[in-house]
ZAMARGU-4260 file (C-alpha; in steps of 0.2 Angstrom, whole numbers, plus 5000, padded with zeros to 4 digits):
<rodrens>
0) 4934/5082/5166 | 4949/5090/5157 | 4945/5101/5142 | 4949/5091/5128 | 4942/5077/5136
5) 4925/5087/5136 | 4928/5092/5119 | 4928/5074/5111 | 4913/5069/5124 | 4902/5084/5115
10) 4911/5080/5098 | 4903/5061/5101 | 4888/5063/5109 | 4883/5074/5093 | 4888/5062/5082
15) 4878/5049/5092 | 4862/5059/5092 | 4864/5064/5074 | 4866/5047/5072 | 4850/5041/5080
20) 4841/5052/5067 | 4850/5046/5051 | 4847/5028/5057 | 4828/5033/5057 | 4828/5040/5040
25) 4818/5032/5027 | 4832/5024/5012 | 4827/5033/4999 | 4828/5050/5008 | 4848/5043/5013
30) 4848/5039/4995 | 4842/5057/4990 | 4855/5065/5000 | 4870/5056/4996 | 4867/5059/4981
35) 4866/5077/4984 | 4883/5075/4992 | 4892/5068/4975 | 4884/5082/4965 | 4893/5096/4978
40) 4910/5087/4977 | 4909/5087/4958 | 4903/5104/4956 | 4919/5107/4968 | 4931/5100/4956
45) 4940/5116/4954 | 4942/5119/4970 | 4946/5103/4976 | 4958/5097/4962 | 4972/5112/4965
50) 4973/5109/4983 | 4975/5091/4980 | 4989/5096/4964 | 4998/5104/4980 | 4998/5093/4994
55) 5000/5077/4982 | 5011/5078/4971 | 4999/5068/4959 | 4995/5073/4941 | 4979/5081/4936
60) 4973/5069/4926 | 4974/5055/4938 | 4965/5066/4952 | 4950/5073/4940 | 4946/5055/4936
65) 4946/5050/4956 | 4935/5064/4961 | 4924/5054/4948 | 4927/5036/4954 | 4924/5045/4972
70) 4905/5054/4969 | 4903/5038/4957 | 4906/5026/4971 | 4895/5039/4983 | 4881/5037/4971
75) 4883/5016/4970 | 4882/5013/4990 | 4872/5025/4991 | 4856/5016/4978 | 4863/4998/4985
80) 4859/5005/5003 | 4842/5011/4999 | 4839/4995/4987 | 4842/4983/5004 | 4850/4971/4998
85) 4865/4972/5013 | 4849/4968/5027 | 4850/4952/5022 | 4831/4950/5028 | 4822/4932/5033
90) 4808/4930/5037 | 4799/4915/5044 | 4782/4914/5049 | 4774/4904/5062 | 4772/4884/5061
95) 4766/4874/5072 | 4774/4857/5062 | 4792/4863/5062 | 4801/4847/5060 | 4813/4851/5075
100) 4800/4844/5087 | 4793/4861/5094 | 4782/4873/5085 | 4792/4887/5075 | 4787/4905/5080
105) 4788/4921/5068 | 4803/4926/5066 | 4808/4941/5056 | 4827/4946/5052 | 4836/4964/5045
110) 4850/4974/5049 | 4850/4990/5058 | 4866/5001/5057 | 4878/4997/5069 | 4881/5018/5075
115) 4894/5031/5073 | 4911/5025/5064 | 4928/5032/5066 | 4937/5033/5047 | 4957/5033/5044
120) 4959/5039/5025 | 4973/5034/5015 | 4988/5046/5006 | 4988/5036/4991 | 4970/5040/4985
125) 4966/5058/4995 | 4951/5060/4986 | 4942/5040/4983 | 4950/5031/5001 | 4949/5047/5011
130) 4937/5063/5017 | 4923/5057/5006 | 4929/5041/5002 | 4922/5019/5003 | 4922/5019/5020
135) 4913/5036/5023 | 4901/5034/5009 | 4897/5016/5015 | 4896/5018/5033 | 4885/5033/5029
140) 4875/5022/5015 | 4872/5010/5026 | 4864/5021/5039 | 4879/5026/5052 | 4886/5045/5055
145) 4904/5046/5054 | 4919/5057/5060 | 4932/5056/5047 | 4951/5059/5054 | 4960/5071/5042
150) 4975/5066/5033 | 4992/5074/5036 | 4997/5068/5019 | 4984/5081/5012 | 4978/5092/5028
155) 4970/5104/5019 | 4962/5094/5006 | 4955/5084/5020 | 4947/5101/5027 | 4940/5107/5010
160) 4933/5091/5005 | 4924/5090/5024 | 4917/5109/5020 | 4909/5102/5003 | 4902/5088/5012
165) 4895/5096/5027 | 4886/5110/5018 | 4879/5097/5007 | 4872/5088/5020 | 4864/5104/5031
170) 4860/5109/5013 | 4850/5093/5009 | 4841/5091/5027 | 4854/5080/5034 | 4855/5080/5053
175) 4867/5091/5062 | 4883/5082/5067 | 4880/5069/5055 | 4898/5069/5047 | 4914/5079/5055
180) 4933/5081/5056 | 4945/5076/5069 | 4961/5082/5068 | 4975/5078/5079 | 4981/5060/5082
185) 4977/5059/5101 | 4960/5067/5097 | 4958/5052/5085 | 4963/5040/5097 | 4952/5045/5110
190) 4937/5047/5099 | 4943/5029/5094 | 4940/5023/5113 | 4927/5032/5116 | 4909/5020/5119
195) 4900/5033/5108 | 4911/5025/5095 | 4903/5009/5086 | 4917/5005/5072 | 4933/5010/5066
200) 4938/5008/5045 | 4957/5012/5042 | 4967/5011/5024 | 4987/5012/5028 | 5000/5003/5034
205) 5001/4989/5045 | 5010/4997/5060 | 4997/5012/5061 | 4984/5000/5055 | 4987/4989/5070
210) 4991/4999/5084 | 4973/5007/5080 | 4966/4990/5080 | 4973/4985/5095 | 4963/5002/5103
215) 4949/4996/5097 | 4950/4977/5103 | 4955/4982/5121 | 4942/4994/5125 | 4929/4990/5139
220) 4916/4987/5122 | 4927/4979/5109 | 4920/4987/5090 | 4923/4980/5075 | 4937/4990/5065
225) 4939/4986/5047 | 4957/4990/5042 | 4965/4988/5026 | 4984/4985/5029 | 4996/4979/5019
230) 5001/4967/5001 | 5015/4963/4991 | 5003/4955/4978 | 5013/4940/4971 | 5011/4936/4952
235) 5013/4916/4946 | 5019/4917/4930 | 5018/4898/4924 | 5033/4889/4910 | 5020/4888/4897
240) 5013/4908/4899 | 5033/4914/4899 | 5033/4903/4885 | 5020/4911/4872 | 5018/4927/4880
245) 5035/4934/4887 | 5036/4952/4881 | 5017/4955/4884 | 5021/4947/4905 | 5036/4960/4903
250) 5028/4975/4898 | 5010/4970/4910 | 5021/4970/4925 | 5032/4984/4920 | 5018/4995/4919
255) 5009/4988/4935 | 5021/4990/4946 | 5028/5008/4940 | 5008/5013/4940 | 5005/5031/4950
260) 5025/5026/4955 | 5022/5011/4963 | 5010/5020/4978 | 4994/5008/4975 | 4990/4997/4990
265) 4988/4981/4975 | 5006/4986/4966 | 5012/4968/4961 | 5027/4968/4972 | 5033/4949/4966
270) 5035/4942/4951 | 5037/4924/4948 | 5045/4919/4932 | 5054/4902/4924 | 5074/4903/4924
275) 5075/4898/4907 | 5063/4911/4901 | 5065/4927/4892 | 5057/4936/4906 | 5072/4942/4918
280) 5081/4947/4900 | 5066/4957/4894 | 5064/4966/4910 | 5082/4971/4911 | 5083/4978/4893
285) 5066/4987/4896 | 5067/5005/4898 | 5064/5009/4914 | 5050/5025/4915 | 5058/5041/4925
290) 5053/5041/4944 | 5044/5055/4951 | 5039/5063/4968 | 5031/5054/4982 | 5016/5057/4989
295) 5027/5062/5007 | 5042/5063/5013 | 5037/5051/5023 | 5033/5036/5012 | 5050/5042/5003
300) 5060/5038/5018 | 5049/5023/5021 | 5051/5016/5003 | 5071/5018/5002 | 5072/5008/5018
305) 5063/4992/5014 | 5070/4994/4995 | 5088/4996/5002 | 5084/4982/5013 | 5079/4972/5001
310) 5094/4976/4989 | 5105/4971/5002 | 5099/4953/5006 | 5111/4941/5001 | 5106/4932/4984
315) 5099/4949/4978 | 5105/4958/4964 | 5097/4974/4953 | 5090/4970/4938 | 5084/4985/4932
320) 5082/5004/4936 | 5086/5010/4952 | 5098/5022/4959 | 5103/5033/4976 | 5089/5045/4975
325) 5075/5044/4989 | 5064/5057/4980 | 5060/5053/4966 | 5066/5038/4967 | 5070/5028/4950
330) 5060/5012/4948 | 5071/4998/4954 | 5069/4981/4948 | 5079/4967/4958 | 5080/4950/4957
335) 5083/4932/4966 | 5080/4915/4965 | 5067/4905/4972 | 5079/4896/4983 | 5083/4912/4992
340) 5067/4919/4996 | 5059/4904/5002 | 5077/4905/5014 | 5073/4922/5019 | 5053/4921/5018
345) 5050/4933/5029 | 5063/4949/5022 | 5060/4947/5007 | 5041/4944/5005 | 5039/4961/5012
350) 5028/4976/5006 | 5038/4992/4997 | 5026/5003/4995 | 5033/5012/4980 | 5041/5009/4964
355) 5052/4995/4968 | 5048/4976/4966 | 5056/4959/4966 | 5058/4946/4952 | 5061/4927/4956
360) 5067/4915/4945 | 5063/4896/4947 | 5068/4880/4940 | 5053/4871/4950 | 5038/4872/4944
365) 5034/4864/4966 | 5043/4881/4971 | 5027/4889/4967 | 5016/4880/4977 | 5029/4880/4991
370) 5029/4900/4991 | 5010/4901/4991 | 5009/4891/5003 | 5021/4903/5013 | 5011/4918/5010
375) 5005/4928/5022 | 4986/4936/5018 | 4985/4946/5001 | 4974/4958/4994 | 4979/4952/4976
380) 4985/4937/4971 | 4989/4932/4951 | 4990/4918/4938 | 5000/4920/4921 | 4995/4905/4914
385) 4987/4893/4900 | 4970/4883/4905 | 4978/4866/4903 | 4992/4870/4914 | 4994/4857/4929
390) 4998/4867/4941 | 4984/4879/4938 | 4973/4869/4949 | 4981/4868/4965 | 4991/4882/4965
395) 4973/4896/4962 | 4968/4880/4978 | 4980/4887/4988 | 4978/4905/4984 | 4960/4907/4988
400) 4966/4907/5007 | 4979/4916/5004 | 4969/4931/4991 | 4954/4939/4993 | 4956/4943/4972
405) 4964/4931/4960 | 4965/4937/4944 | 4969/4926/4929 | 4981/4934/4915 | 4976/4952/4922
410) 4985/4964/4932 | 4980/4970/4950 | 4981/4987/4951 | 4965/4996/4947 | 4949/4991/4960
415) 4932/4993/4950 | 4920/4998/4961 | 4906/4987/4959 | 4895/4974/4966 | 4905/4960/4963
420) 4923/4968/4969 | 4933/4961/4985 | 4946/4972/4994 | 4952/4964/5007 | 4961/4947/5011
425) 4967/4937/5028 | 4979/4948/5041 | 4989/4956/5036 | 4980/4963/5020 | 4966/4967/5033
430) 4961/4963/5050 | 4943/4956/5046 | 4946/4946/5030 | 4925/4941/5028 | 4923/4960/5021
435) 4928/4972/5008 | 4932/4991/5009 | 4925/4993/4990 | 4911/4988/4981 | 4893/4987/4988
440) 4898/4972/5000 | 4905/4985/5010 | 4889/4990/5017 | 4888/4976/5027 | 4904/4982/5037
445) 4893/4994/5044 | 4875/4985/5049 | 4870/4970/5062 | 4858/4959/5061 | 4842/4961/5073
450) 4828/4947/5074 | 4809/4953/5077 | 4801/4939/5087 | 4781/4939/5087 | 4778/4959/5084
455) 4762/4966/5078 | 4765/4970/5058 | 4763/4991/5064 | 4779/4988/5073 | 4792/4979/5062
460) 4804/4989/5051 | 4795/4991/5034 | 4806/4976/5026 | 4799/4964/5037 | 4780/4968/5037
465) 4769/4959/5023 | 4766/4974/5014 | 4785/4979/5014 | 4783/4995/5014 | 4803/4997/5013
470) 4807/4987/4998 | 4823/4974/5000 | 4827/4957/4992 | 4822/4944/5006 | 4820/4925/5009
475) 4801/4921/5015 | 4801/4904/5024 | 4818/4897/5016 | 4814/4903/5000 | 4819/4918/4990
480) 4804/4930/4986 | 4805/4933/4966 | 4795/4949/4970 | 4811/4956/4980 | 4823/4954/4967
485) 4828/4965/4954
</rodrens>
């Protein structure tokens, strides 16, 4: 066995046995810890937020209040674990009279934690989608240990936020080897194949994002692996809604998709407006905000290609902005018909991840069902519109298969981590469209189900005996028990 080979061996087998520990631990003692995890990282504020500053080329502002929504969403998973609701627990007792013709035995269902997970952070958020971010703090929520792949966006962040969270954890009585850093890209992909690993979570870019799924797919065990991909986040902006509302749908998307320059995975990309409308007009007389840095040189480059691309379709012209400069880019607004995208479908409806998007004028109001229909999977998905517009109907119809969000007269960017919240959409938004990367249905990425047939009561998981001795919402016999909920 080579050495680095023997290095990701031990660096697994740790993880697995820490693993075996966490998995054992009673939810509120996960829950006590975690939390003890979001109180380190905000008490670590001044040392983490500088080091971000450097690496990110993000304001302070907006990074203070993401180390918030970070320890904030730590917190949230972190009571949703220990309240159960993600073990989706049944139980059915015995009965001889089960209508299917042979008696029914007891039968008892939960989750268990599905083992160590493998998490890909992203650039755009280094401190809420990365080190200590969803996927870590769900996939440790939900009972898993995980070994987090530092970013190269923000290398040294990744190592000071990991410090903070593994001193918390010894500090709280976590188990050794419960959370740790790899750091090179074949020590990633290797850990990836490894049969230690149980899962994978990634938030990127659909070349990286795939060539990881495909690892995890074609190993000897295929493992789940939640990845978070790509959107271009198309908005349907309706005759009537241009009609009433034309500066407001003006300044909305002009602020929406020049947000944090254009660097937010649901950044509406497209926007679909009425030819006769004042729309197009507005938007070319708007004043375009000033551009600056990227996160990387390497989303610079990536962003002046697909935007240059893009500008040199035939049937596109610039509205708006733009300019020559790769970083900082100017905020470039261009602009085609509908007739020419659904032409060149493929080119144009294309994420550019950055401050450039695409503004698409239509005669018909049929366009707009053609194009959703087109679509490939979204995160986002949104509706200008008026209630009593016809199309309404069918057109949100056919973008709830495209969409995991629609939003009506709101924009997309901003994710509120909550317990209603959906992040995540058909391929290519993500590779396993049932889930969500934010809000407390992400715990359930992380958990299988397990059924308990005929044990003694001393035996069973503390959900599942009488007593319940581990509280959790659950359905008795096909019914909900009202005791359970809260």
């Amino acid at each position: 066995m080579t050495a680095p080979q023997q290095h990701i061996d031990d660096l697994v087998s740790a993880t697995v046995a820490a693993g075996d520990r966490w998995a054992a631990t009673e939810p509120a003692e996960r829950r006590r810890i975690l939390h003890a995890v979001a109180d380190a990282l905000d008490a670590a504020a001044d040392r983490l937020i500088p080091i971000a500053l450097d690496e990110s080329h993000l304001p302070q502002a907006r990074l203070t209040s993401e180390l918030t929504r970070t320890t904030f969403q730590i917190r949230l998973l972190a009571d949703a674990a220990a309240a159960g609701e993600h073990l989706d627990v049944r139980i059915d007792h015995a009965d001889p009279q089960w209508p299917m013709g042979a008696p029914r035995p007891d039968l008892r269902r939960t989750s268990v934690p599905l083992g160590p997970v493998l998490v890909f952070g992203a650039s755009n958020f280094p401190f809420a989608f990365s080190t200590a971010g969803g996927d870590t703090a769900s996939a440790l929520a939900a009972g898993c240990p995980v070994i987090y792949k530092t970013h190269p966006g923000h290398p040294e962040l990744s190592e000071a936020t990991g410090a903070v969270v593994i001193d918390a954890l010894d500090a709280a009585g976590a188990p050794a080897g419960l959370f740790a850093l790899v750091r090179s890209e074949a020590d990633s992909r290797a850990v990836l194949a490894h049969p230690g690993i149980k899962a994978g979570a990634f938030t990127g870019g659909i070349p990286g994002g795939r060539a990881l799924f495909n690892i995890a797919q074609a190993r000897p065990e295929p493992i789940p692996f939640y990845g978070e991909l790509g959107s271009v986040n198309p908005v349907f902006v309706t005759a009537a809604a241009a009609d009433s509302r034309a500066q407001e749908i003006a300044d909305g998307f002009l602020g929406s998709f020049t947000l944090g320059q254009g660097q937010f995975c649901t950044k509406p990309g497209i926007l679909l407006v009425p030819a006769d409308s004042a729309i197009p007009e507005l938007l070319r007389e708007a004043a375009i905000p000033a551009g600056h840095l990227l996160l990387h040189s390497g989303i610079a480059q990536a962003h002046s290609k697909v935007r240059d691309s893009l500008a040199g379709h035939a049937g596109v012209e610039l509205l708006a902005g733009g300019g020559p400069e790769v970083d900082p880019p100017t905020p470039a607004l261009l602009t085609t018909d509908s007739t020419t995208l659904i032409a060149g479908f493929d080119e144009l409806v294309t994420e550019c991840f950055g401050p450039t998007a695409l503004v698409v004028t239509y005669t018909d109001p049929a366009d707009l069902l053609t194009i959703a229909g087109k679509l490939h999977g979204q995160l986002t998905a949104t509706l200008a519109a008026e209630p009593d517009d016809a199309i309404v109907g069918p057109l949100a119809t056919v973008l709830t298969r495209k969409a995991g969000r629609i939003l009506w007269n709101q924009w997309p960017t901003g994710v509120s981590v909550t317990y209603a919240q959906q992040h995540g959409g058909p391929y290519p938004a993500s590779t396993t469209p049932g889930t969500t990367s934010v809000g407390t249905a992400a715990l359930s990425r992380f958990v299988r189900a397990v059924a308990w047939q005929g044990f003694p009561q001393h035996l069973l998981p503390g959900e599942l005996r009488d007593d319940q001795s581990i509280p959790a919402p659950r359905r008795v016999d096909g019914t909900l028990d009202p005791d359970t909920l809260r």
